[in-house]
C-alpha positions as CSV (number, residue, x, y, z in Angstrom):
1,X,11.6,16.0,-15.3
2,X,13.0,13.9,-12.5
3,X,13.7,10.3,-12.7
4,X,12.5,9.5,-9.8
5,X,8.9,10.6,-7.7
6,X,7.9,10.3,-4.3
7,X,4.5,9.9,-4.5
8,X,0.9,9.5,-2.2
9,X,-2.6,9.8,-2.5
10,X,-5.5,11.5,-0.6
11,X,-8.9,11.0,-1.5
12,X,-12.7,11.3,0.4
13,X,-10.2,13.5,3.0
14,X,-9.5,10.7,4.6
15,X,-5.6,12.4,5.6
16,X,-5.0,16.1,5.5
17,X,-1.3,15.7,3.2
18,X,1.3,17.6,5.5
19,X,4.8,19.5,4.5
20,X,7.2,16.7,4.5
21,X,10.1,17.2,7.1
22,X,13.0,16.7,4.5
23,X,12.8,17.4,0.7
24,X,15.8,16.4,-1.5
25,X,15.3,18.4,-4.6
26,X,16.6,15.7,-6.7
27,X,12.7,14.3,-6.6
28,X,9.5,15.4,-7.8
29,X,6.6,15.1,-5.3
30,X,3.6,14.2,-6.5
31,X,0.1,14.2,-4.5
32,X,-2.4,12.3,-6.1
33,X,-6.2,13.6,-5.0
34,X,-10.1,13.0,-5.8
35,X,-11.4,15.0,-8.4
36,X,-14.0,16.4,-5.5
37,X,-10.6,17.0,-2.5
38,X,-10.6,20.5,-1.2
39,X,-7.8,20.6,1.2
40,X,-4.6,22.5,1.0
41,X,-1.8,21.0,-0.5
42,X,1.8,22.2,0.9
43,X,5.1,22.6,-0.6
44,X,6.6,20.4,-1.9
45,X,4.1,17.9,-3.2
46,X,2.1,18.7,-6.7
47,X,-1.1,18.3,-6.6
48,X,-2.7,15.8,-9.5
49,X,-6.3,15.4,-9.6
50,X,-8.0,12.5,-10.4
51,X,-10.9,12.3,-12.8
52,X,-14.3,11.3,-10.9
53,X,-13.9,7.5,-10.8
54,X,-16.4,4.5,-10.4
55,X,-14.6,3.3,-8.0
56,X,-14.9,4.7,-3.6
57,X,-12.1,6.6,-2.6
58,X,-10.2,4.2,-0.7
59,X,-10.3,1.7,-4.0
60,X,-9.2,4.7,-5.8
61,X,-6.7,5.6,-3.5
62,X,-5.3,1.9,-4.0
63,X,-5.4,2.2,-7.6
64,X,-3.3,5.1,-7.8
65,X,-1.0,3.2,-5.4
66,X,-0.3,0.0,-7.6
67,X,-1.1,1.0,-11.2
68,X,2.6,2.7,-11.5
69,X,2.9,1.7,-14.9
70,X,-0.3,3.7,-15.6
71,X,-0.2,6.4,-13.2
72,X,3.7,7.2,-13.7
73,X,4.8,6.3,-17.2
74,X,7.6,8.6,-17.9
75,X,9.6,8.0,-14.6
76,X,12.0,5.2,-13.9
77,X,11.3,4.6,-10.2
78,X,8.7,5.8,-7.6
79,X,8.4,6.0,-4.0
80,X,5.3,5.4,-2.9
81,X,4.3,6.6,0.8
82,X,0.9,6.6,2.8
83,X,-0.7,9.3,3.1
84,X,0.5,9.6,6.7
85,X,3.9,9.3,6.4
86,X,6.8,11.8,6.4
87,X,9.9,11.7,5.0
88,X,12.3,13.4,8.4
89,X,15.8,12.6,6.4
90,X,17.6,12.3,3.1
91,X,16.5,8.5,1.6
92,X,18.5,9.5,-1.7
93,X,20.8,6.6,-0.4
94,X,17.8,4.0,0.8
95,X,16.6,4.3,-2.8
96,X,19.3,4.1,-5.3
97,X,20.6,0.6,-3.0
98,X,16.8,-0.3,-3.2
99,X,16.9,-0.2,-6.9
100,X,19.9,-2.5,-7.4
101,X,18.2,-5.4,-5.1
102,X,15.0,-5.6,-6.3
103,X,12.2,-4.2,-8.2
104,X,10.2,-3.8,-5.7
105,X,11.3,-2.7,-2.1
106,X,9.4,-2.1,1.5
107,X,9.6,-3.1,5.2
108,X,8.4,-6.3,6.1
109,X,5.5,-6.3,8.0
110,X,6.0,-5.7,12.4
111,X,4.5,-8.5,13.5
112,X,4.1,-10.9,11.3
113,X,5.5,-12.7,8.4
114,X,2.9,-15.1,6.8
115,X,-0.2,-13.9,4.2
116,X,-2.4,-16.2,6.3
117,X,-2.0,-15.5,9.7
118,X,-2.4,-12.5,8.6
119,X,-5.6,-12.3,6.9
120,X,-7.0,-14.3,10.3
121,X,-6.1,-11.9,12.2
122,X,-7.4,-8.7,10.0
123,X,-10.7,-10.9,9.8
124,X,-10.7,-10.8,13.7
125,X,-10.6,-7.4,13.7
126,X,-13.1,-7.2,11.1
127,X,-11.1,-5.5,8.3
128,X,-12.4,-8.1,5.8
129,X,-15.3,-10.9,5.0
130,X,-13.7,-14.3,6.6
131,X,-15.4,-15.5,3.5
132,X,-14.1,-13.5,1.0
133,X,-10.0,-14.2,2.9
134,X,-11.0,-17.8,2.9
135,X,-11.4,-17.7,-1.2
136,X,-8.7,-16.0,-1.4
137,X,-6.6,-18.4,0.9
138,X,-7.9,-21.6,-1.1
139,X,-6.2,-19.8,-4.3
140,X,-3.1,-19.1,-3.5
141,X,-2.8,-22.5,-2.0
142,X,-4.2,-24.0,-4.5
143,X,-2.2,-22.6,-7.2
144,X,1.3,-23.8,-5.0
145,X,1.8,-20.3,-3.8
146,X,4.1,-20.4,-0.4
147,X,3.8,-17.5,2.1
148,X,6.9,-16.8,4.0
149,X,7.3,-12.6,3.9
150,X,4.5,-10.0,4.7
151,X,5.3,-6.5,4.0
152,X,3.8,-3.4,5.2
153,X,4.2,-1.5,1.8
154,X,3.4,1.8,3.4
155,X,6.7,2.5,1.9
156,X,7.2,0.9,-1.3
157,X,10.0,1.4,-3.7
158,X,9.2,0.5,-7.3
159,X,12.0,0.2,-10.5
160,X,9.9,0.9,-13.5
161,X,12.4,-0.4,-15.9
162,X,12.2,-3.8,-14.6
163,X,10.3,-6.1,-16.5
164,X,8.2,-7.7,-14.8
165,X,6.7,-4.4,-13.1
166,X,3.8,-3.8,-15.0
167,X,2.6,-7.4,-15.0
168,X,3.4,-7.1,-10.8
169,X,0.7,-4.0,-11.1
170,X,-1.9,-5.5,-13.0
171,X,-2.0,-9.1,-10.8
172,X,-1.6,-6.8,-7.6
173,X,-4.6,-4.4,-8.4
174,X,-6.7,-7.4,-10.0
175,X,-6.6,-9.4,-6.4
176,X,-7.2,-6.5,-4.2
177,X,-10.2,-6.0,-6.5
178,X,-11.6,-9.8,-6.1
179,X,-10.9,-10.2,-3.0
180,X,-9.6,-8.8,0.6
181,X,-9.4,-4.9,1.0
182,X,-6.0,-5.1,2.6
183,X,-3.1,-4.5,-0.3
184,X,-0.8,-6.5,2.0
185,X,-2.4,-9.5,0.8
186,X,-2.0,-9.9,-2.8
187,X,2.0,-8.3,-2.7
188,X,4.0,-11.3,-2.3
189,X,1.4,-13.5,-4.2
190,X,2.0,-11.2,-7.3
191,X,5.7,-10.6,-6.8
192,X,6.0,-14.8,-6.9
193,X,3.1,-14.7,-10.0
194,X,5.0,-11.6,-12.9
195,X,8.4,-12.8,-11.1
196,X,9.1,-9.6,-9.5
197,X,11.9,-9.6,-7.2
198,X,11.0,-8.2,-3.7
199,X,13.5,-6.3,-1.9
200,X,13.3,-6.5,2.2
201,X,14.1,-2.9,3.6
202,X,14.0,-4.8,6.9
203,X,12.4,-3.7,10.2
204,X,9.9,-1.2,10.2
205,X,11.6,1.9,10.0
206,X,8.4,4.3,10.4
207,X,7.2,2.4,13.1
208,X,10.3,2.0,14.7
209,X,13.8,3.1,14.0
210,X,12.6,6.3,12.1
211,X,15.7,6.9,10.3
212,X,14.4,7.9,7.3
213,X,10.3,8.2,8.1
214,X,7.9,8.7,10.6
215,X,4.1,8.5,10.6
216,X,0.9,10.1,12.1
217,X,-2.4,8.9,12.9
218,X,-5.5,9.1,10.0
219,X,-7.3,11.7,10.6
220,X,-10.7,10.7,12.3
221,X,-13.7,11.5,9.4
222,X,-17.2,10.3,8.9
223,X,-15.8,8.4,6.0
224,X,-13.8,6.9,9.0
225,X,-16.7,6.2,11.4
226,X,-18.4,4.4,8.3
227,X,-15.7,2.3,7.8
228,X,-15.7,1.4,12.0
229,X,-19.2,0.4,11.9
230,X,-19.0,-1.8,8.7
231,X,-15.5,-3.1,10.8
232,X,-17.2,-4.5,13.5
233,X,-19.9,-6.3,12.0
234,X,-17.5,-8.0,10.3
235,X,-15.1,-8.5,13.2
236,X,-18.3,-10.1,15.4
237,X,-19.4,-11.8,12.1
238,X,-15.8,-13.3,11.2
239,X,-15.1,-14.5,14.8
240,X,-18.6,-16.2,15.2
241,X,-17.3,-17.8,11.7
242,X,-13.6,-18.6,13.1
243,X,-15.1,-20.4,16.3
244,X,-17.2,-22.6,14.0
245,X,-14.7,-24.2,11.7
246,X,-12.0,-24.1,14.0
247,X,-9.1,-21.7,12.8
């Protein structure tokens, strides 16, 4: 076995998982799925189903995504990529210096760099409940928690040696769970909470430089037309909300 995995996870067909561009066969590529997914899997990735869960698929999909300690046990790093992005060149390099700065690694965020601003802004688009970000806010602040990086973690390098890792998981998977639906949200907050060091890749390379990765759009499901609908009542219930107290 490897010691290190690329990993991603499709569930509710929310992606179709493509052949990735470049394949270094010094990795394993793993493809995490719902126990019910019936799309093809290409070379290189593995396929690993998941047992039916109580949770939807998009919760599940984030569970496989942050449980590493859990889901990957007998490898000392992962990389973890969305389910719509390729790998175009060798990142062999990208990961080994990753692993000596940090324990955790990804691209900060393209626009931002600030938990709350962001969770505003998602609320104005109606990712989330303004209620349920404002909680979540109040918390963090609350407990002295300062916000000054935001990270995309589409890309997200993970050292599974280092100790603080599985603590990292569980605080990380325990917030997205109470609160906000975004996994953005909760990443620095339990970085700074386990004392996980966070490694900034710096700008976003899929997005941008595409170096190393590139991405596509999600593919456009009824799960996906769901989701809009439940989007914009929020996003007309959150900005009513936003005008009212002001922020």
């Amino acid at each position: 076995m490897c010691k290190i995995v690329v990993y991603t996870a499709i569930t509710g067909n929310y992606d179709n998982i493509k052949p990735l561009s470049y394949v270094n066969t010094n990795f394993d590529y793993l493809c995490f799925t719902d126990y019910e997914y019936t799309g093809v899997i290409p070379e290189p990735w593995k396929q690993i189903r998941m047992p039916p869960a109580k949770w939807c698929n998009k919760d599940l999909a984030r569970y496989i995504k942050m449980n590493v300690h859990e889901i990957l046990p007998n490898y000392e790093a992962s990389v973890w990529i969305d389910g719509n992005i390729d790998i175009i060149n060798n990142i062999e390099g990208l990961v080994f210096d990753a692993l000596k700065k940090g324990g955790a690694s990804s691209y900060q965020h393209w626009g931002r760099n600030n938990i709350n601003e962001e969770m505003i802004e998602c609320a104005k688009i109606g990712y989330d409940s303004i209620f349920i970000l404002l909680k979540q806010m109040k918390q963090y602040g609350n407990e002295g928690f300062i916000s000054n990086e935001l990270y995309e973690t589409n890309v997200l390098i993970r050292d599974h040696t280092n100790s603080s890792i599985s603590e990292f998981s569980k605080i990380w998977w325990e917030q997205y769970m109470q609160y906000g639906k975004r996994d953005q949200y909760a990443f620095t907050y339990a970085a700074w909470k386990s004392g996980l060091n966070i490694h900034n890749l710096g700008r976003h390379d899929p997005r941008f430089i595409k170096k190393y990765f590139s991405y596509f759009p999600h593919k456009n499901g009824k799960s996906i037309k769901v989701y809009r609908i439940k989007q914009l009542i929020n996003k007309i219930t959150n900005r009513i909300t936003l005008r009212i107290i002001k922020i």
